[in-house]
PAZAPA-4460 file (N, C-alpha, C; in steps of 0.05 Angstrom, whole numbers, plus 32768, in hexadecimal, padded with zeros to 4 digits):
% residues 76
    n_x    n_y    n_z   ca_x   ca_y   ca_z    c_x    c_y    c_z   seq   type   mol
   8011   7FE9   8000   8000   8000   8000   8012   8019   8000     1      X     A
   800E   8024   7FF6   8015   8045   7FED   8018   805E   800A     2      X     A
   802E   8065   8007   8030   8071   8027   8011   8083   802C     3      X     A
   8010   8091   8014   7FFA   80A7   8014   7FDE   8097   801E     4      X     A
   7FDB   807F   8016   7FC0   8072   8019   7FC4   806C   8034     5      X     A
   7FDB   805F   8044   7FDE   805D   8057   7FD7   8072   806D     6      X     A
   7FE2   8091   8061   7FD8   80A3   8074   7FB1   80AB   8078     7      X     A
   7FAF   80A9   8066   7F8A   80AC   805C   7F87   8098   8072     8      X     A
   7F89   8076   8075   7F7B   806C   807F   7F7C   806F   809B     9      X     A
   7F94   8076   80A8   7FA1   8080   80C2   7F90   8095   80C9    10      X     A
   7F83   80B1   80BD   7F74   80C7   80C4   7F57   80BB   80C1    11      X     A
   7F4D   80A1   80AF   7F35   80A4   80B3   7F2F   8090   80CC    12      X     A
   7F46   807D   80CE   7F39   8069   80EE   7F3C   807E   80FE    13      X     A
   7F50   8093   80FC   7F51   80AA   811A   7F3B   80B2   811D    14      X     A
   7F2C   80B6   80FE   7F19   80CA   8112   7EFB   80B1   811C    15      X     A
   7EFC   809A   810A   7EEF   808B   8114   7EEF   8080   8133    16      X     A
   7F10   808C   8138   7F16   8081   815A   7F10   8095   8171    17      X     A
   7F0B   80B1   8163   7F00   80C3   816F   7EDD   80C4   8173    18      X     A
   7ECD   80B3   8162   7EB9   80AF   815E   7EAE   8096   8176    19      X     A
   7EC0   807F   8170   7EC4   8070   818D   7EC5   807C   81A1    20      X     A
   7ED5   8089   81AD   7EE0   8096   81C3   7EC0   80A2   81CA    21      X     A
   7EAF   80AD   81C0   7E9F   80BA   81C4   7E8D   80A4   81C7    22      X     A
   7E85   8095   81B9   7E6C   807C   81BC   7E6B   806E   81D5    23      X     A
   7E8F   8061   81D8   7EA0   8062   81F2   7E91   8070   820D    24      X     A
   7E95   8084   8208   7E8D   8098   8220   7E63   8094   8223    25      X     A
   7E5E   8095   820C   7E3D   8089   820F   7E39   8078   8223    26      X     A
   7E46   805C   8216   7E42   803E   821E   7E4A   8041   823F    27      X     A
   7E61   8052   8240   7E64   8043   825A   7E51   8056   826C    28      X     A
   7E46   806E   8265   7E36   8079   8279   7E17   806F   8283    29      X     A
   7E18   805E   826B   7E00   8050   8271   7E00   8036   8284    30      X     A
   7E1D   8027   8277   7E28   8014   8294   7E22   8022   82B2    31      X     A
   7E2E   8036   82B1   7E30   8046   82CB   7E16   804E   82DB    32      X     A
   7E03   8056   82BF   7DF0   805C   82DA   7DDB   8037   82D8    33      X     A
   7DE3   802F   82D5   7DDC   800B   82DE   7DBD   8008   82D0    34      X     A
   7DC0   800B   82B6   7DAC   7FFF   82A0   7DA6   7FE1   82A8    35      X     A
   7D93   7FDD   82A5   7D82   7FC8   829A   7D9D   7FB2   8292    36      X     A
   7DA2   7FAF   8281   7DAD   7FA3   826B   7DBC   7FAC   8259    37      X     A
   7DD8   7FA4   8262   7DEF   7FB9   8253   7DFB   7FA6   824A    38      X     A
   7DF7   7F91   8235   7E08   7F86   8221   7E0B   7F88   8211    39      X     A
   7DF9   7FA1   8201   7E02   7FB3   81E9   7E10   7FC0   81F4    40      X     A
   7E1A   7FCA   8207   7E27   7FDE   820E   7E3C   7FD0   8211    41      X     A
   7E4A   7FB7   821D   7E66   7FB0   821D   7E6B   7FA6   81FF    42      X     A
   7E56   7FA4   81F2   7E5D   7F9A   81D2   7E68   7FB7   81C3    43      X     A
   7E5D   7FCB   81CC   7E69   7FE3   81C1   7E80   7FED   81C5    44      X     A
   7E84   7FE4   81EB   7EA5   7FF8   81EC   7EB7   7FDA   81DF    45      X     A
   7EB6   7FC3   81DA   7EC2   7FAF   81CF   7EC9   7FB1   81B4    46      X     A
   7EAD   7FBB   81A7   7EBF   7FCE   8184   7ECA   7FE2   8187    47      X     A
   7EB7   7FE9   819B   7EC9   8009   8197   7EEB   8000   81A5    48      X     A
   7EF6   7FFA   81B6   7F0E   7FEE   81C1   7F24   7FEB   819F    49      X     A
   7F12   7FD3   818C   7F1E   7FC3   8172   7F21   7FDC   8168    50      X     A
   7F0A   7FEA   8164   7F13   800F   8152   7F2D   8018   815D    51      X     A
   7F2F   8020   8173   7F3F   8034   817E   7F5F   801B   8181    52      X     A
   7F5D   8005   817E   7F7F   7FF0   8183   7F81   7FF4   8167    53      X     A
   7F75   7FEE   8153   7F75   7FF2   813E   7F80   800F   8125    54      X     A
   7F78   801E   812D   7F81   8037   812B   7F9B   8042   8138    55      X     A
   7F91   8035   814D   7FB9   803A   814D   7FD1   802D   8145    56      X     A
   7FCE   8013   8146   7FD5   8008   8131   7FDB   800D   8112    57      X     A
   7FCD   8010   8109   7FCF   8020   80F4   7FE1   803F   80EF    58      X     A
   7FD5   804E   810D   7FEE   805E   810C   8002   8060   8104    59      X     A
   8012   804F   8117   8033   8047   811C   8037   803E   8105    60      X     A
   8024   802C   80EF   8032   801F   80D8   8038   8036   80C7    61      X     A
   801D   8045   80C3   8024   805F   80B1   803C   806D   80BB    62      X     A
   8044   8079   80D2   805A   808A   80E0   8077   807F   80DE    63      X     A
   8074   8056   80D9   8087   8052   80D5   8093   804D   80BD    64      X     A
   807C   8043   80A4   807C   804E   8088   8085   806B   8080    65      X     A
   807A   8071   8088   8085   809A   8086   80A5   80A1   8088    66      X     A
   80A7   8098   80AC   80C4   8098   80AD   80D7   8086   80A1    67      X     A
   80D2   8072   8095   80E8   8063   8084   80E7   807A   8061    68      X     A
   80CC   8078   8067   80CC   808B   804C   80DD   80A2   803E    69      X     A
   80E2   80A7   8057   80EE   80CA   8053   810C   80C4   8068    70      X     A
   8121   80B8   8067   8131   80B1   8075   8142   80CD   8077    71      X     A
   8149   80CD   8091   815D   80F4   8093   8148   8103   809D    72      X     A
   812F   80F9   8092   8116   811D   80A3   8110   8116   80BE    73      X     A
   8115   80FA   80C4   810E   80FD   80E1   8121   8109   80F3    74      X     A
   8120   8119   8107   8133   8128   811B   812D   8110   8135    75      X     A
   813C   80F9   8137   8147   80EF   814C   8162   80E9   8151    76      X     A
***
C-alpha cells in the first residue's frame, strides 16, 4: 500500500476512534447509572475498544512507513 493511502486510512480510523471515545462515554454512563440490561452496552465499549487498538495500530505503521520513507527528516 502506498504511503499516501496509508495516511488517509490512519485519519479516517482517528476520527472513527474519536467517535468511539464518545459512544464509549454513552455506554458506560448508562452502566453506571445501573440499567436494566447492559449487554448492548459491554458489546459497544468491546467494538468500540477493537476501533480505538486498531487505529492505533495503524498509526505507528503509517508513522513508521513515513519515517523509513523520508530517511534524514526525522530529528532523533
Amino acid at each position: 500500500m502506498r504511503t499516501k493511502r496509508w495516511v488517509w486510512t490512519s485519519v479516517v480510523l482517528e476520527v472513527l476512534a474519536l467517535l468511539a471515545v464518545m459512544t464509549s462515554h454513552l455506554a458506560l454512563t448508562d452502566i453506571y447509572h445501573g440499567e436494566a440490561d447492559v449487554s448492548l452496552e459491554w458489546n459497544v465499549l468491546r467494538l468500540c475498544f477493537g476501533v480505538i487498538v486498531l487505529s492505533q495500530l495503524v498509526a505507528l505503521a503509517t508513522l513508521t512507513k513515513v519515517l523509513r520513507a523520508r530517511p534524514g527528516s526525522a530529528a532523533v
